[in-house]
C-alpha positions as CSV (number, residue, x, y, z in Angstrom):
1,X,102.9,226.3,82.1
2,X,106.1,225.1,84.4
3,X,108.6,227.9,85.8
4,X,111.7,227.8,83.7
5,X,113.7,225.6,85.8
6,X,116.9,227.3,84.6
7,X,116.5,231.2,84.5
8,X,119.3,231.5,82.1
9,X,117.7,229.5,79.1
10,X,115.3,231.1,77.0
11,X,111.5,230.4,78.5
12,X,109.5,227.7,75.9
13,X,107.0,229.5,73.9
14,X,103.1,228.8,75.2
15,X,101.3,226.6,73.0
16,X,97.6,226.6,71.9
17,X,96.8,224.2,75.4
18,X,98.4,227.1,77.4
19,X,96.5,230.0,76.1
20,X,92.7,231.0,77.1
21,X,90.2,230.6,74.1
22,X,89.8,233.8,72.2
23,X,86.2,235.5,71.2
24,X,86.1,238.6,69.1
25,X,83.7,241.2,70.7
26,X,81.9,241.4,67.3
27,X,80.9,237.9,67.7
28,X,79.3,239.0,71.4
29,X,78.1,242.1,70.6
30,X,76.6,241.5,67.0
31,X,76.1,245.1,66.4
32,X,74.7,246.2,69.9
33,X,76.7,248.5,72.5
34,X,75.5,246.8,75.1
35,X,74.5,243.1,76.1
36,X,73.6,240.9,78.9
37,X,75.7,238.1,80.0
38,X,74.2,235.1,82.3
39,X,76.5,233.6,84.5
40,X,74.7,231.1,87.1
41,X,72.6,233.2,89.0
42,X,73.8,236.1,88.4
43,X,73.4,239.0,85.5
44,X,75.9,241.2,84.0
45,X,76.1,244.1,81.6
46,X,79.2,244.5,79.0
47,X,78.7,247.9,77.2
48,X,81.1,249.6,74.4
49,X,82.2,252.9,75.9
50,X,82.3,255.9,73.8
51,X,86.0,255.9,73.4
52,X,85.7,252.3,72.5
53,X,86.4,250.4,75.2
54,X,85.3,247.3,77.2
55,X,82.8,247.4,81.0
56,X,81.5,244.4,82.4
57,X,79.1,245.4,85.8
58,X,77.0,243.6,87.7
């Protein structure tokens, strides 16, 4: 997305191009707390917290 050339006219809304894809974390996880994720050569670990939140380690 270009900077608004003119700062006093509302900024053009992002369209679908501009935005990053979007994944669920249901659709990762599929009913596990915690996975492994592959990324070249190296492995990671994204677990569900007890309060319900997001980690990704390496």
């Amino acid at each position: 997305m270009q900077p608004n050339p003119n700062p006093s006219a509302p900024a053009a809304a992002p369209t679908a191009a501009d935005l990053p894809p979007r994944v669920d974390s249901h659709q990762l996880l599929r009913g596990h707390r915690t996975i492994e994720i592959e990324h070249g050569e190296q492995r990671y670990t994204l677990r569900v917290t007890k309060d319900n939140k997001l980690i990704l380690t390496k």
